[in-house]
N, C-alpha and C positions, 0 to 999 in steps of 0.2 A: 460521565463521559470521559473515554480515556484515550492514550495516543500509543500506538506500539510501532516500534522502530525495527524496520526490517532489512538487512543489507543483504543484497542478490550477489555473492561469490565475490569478495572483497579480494584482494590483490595483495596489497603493500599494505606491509605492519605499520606504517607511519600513520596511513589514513586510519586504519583502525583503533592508532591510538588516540589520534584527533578526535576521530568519533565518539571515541566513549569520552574524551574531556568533555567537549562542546554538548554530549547527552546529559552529561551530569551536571551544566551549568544550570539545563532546563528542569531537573527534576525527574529524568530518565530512568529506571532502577534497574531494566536488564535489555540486553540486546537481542535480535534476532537474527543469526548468520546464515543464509540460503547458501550449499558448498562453497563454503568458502574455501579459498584456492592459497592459503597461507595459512602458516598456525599462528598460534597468539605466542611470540615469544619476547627475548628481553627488548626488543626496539619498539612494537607495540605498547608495551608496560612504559618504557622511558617516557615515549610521546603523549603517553595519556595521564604525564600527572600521578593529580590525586585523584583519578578515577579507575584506578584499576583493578575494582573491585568487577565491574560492569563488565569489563572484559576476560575475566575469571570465572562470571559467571553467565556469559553468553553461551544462548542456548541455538545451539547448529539441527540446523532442518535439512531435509531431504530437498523441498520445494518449497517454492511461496504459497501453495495452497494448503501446506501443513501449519506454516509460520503465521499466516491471517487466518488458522482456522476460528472461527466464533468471532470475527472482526465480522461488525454490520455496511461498514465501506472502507474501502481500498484505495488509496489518493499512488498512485502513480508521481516519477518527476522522470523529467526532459530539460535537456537544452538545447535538440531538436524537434522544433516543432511540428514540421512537415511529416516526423517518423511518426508520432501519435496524431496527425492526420489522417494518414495513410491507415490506421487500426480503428477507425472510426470513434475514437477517446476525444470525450468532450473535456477539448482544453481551456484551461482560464489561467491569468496572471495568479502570481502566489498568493498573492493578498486575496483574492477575490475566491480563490481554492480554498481559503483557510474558511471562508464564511459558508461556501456550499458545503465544506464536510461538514461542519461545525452545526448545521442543519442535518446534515442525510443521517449524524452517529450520535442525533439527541439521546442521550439514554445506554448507547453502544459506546463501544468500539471501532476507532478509524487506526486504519496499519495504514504507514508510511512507507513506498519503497522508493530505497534508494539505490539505484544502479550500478554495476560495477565499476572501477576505479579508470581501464579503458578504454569501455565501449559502451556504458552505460545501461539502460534497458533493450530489451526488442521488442521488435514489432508484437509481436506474438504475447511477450507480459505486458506490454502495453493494455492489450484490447482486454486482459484480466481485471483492471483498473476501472472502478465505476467512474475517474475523473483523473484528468490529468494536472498535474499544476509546473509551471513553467517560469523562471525568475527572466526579468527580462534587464540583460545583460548587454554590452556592445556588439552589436552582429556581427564584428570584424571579428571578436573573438566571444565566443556567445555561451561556453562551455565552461564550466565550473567544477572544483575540484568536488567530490561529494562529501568532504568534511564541511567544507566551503558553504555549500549547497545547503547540506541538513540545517546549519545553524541557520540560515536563513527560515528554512522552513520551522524549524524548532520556535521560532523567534514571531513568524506568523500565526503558528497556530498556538502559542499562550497567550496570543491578543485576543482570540473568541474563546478563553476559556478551556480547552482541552487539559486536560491532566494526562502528563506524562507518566503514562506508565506500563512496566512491561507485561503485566496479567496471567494467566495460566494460559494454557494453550487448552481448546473443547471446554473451559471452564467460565462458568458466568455471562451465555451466551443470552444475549439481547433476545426479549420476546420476536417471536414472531421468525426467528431467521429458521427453524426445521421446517416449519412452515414452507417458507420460501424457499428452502432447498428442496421440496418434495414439489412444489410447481415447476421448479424449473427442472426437474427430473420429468414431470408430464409434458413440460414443454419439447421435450427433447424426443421425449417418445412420440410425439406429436408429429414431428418434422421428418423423424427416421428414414418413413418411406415417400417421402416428395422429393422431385429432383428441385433442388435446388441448389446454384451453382456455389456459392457460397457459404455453404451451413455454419463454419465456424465464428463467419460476423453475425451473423442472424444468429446464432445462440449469444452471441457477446452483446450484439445491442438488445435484446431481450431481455437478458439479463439486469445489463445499469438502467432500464427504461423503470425496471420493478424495482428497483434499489433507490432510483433516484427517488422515487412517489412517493416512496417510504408507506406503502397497503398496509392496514388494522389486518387482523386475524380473520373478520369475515369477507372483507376483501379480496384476502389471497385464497382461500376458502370457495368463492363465487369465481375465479376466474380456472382453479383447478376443476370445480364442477363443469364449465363451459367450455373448457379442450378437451375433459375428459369423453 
């Protein structure tokens, strides 16, 4: 079971150098940067220590759909709650996120994302997110820096066990997920021509409802036969 660390267009060299220290406390080995909006340079390098290897050798992605590709769940973070409400993201406190991933990526792959520096996720990579997890902070000020944030999370999920680490990208993908990405390509063709007012939550709750079940091979097998 492994843990891959994703950051959505990082900002400020200082967080990024944060980042890679507090990833290598956990045992982190490489990063994942969605456009990041800064280069790695010497203030990045200062703030991260002895870890600037990580940020040397962070590997920059087009999308988060490139950076969790072959990840079997996708944990989301907020530190508004209402916003992953709104995305229909089933949210749970950190601690309690740590043990549904720790269940849904037995065997897999869980990607972590973390938001950018100042506006954090949206609604829209929210609902990408088979689950949301949320640190519960003082409501007056309820927002956490996401160097801040990771180690928290870093910190919850080596209590169930996850192993840090950054993996291949398409490589060493958990049984069953081609599988599941050829259902949810029949689910899709399915829906095409129905009006329905919101197709893009109905393909996203679709989606985490078969993620969450975690379906064997003939399971997902039996339900492509019965939309098809």
């Amino acid at each position: 079971m492994r843990l891959r660390i994703i950051i959505v267009e990082p900002r400020y060299q200082i967080n990024l150098g944060y980042i890679a220290r507090v990833s290598k406390n956990f045992g982190v080995d490489r990063l994942f940067l969605v456009r990041p909006r800064t280069r790695i340079g010497e203030r990045a390098i200062m703030f991260s220590k002895h870890a600037s290897e990580l940020l040397r050798g962070a590997k920059a992605c087009a999308s988060i759909g490139e950076a969790a590709r072959g990840c079997s769940v996708i944990i989301g973070t907020t530190g508004v709650v209402s916003k992953a409400q709104m995305s229909f993201s089933r949210t749970y406190p950190m601690a309690e996120a740590a043990k549904v991933a720790a269940r849904m990526a037995k065997g897999g792959t869980a990607a972590v994302l973390i938001g950018r520096d100042d506006t954090g996720l949206t609604k829209d990579e929210l609902e990408m997110c088979d689950i949301v997890a949320h640190v519960t902070t003082n409501p007056e000020y309820p927002v956490l820096n996401i160097s801040h944030a990771l180690g928290i999370v870093l910190y919850a999920m080596a209590g169930e066990g996850l192993k840090a680490s950054g993996g291949s990208i398409g490589k060493g993908m958990p049984a069953g997920v081609k599988e599941t990405e050829y259902l949810f390509r029949v689910f899709d063709l399915m829906i095409k021509g129905k009006k329905i007012r919101n197709r893009k939550a109905v393909r996203s709750v679709f989606r985490r409802m078969v993620r969450v079940s975690r379906p064997n091979g003939r399971e997902v097998h039996a339900l492509i036969t019965a939309l098809k």
